[in-house]
C-alpha positions as CSV (number, residue, x, y, z in Angstrom):
1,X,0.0,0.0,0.0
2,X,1.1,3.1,-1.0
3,X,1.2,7.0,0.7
4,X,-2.0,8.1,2.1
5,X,-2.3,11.6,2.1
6,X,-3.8,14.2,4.6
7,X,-6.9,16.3,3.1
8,X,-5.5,19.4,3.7
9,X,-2.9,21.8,3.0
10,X,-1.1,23.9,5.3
11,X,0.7,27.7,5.1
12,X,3.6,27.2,7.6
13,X,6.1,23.8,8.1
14,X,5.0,24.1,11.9
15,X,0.9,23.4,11.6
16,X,2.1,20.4,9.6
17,X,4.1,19.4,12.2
18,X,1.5,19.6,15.2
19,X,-1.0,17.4,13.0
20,X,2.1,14.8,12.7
21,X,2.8,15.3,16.9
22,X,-1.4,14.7,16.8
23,X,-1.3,11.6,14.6
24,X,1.1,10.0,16.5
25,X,0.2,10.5,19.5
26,X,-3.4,10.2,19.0
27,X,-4.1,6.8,17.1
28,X,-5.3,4.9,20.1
29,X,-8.4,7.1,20.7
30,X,-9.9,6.2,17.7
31,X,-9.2,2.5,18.2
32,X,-7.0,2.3,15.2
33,X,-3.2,1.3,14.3
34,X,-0.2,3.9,14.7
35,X,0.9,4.5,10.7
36,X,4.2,3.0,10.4
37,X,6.0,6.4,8.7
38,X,4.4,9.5,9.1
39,X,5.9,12.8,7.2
40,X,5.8,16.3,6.4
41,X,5.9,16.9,2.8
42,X,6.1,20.5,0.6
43,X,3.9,20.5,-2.1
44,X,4.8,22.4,-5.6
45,X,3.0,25.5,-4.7
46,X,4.8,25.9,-1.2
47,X,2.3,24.6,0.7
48,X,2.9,21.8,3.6
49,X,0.9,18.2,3.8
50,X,0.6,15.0,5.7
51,X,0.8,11.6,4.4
52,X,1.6,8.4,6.1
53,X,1.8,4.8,5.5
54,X,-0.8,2.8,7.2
């Protein structure tokens, strides 16, 4: 399975970070696994994402 990416685009490195800190952190609440690799990415227009491999 391939990357699975975030909906969402963000304007600054850091928001995509605290969604990262969130996913990681977070996983068990919704009773599902932790992503093995989780990253920050820059998209072609300067913009940050989230993707992750399940």
């Amino acid at each position: 399975m391939g990357w699975v990416y975030w909906v969402r685009l963000y304007d600054t490195k850091f928001q995509a970070g605290c969604l990262v800190k969130r996913m990681e952190n977070d996983w068990w609440i919704y009773g599902c696994d932790c992503p093995r690799e989780i990253e920050v990415f820059r998209s072609r227009k300067g913009r940050y994402g989230v993707r992750y491999l399940p």
